[in-house]
C-alpha positions in Angstrom: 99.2 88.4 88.8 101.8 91.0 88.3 105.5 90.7 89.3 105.1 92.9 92.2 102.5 90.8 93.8 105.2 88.2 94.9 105.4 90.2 98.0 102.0 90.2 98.7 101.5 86.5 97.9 104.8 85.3 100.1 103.0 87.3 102.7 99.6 85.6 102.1 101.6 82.1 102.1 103.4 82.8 105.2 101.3 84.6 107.6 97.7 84.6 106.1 96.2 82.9 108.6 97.7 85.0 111.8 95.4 87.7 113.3 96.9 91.0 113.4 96.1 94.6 115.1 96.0 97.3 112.7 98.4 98.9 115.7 101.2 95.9 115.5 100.7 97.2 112.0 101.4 100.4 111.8 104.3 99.8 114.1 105.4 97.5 111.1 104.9 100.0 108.6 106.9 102.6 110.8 110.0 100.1 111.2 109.9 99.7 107.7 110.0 103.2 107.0 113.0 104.0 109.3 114.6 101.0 107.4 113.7 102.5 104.1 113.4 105.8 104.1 112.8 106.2 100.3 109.4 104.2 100.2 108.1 106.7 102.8 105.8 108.3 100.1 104.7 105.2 98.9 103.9 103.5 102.7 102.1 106.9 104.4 99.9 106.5 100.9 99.1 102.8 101.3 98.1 103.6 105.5 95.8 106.3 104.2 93.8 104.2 101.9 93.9 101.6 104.4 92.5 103.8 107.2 89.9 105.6 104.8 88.3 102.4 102.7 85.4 102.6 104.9 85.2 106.4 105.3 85.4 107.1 101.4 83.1 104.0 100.5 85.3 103.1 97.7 88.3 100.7 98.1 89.5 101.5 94.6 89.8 105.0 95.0 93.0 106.8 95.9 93.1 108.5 98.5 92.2 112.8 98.0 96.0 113.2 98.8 97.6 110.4 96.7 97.9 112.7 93.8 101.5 114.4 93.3 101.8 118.0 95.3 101.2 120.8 93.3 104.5 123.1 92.4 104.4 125.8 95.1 105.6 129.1 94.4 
């Protein structure tokens, strides 16, 4: 386990047994955002390989947008 999945594993603990919709949490993801502005990147990456895992057929695959921007000129 890495350092960084505490978070994931307090979540587990906590709430792993609740049913969620993938609405209530994208509403979550929003509130954290407007909390947090500086992990928007990181949060509109993780909800687009969350909605695509079924489209792209590869859950371990990032996302065709996940790499950085290209330098526009």
């Amino acid at each position: 386990m890495y350092f960084t999945d505490a978070g994931i594993e307090e979540l587990d603990d906590r709430r792993g047994d609740e049913q969620v919709t993938l609405a209530w949490l994208a509403e979550r993801l929003r509130d954290f955002v407007d909390l947090n502005p500086e992990f928007e990147t990181a949060v509109d990456r993780l909800a687009s390989w969350l909605a695509r895992i079924d489209i792209d057929g590869d859950a371990d695959a990032e996302p065709a947008d996940a790499a950085e921007p290209a330098d526009e000129e």
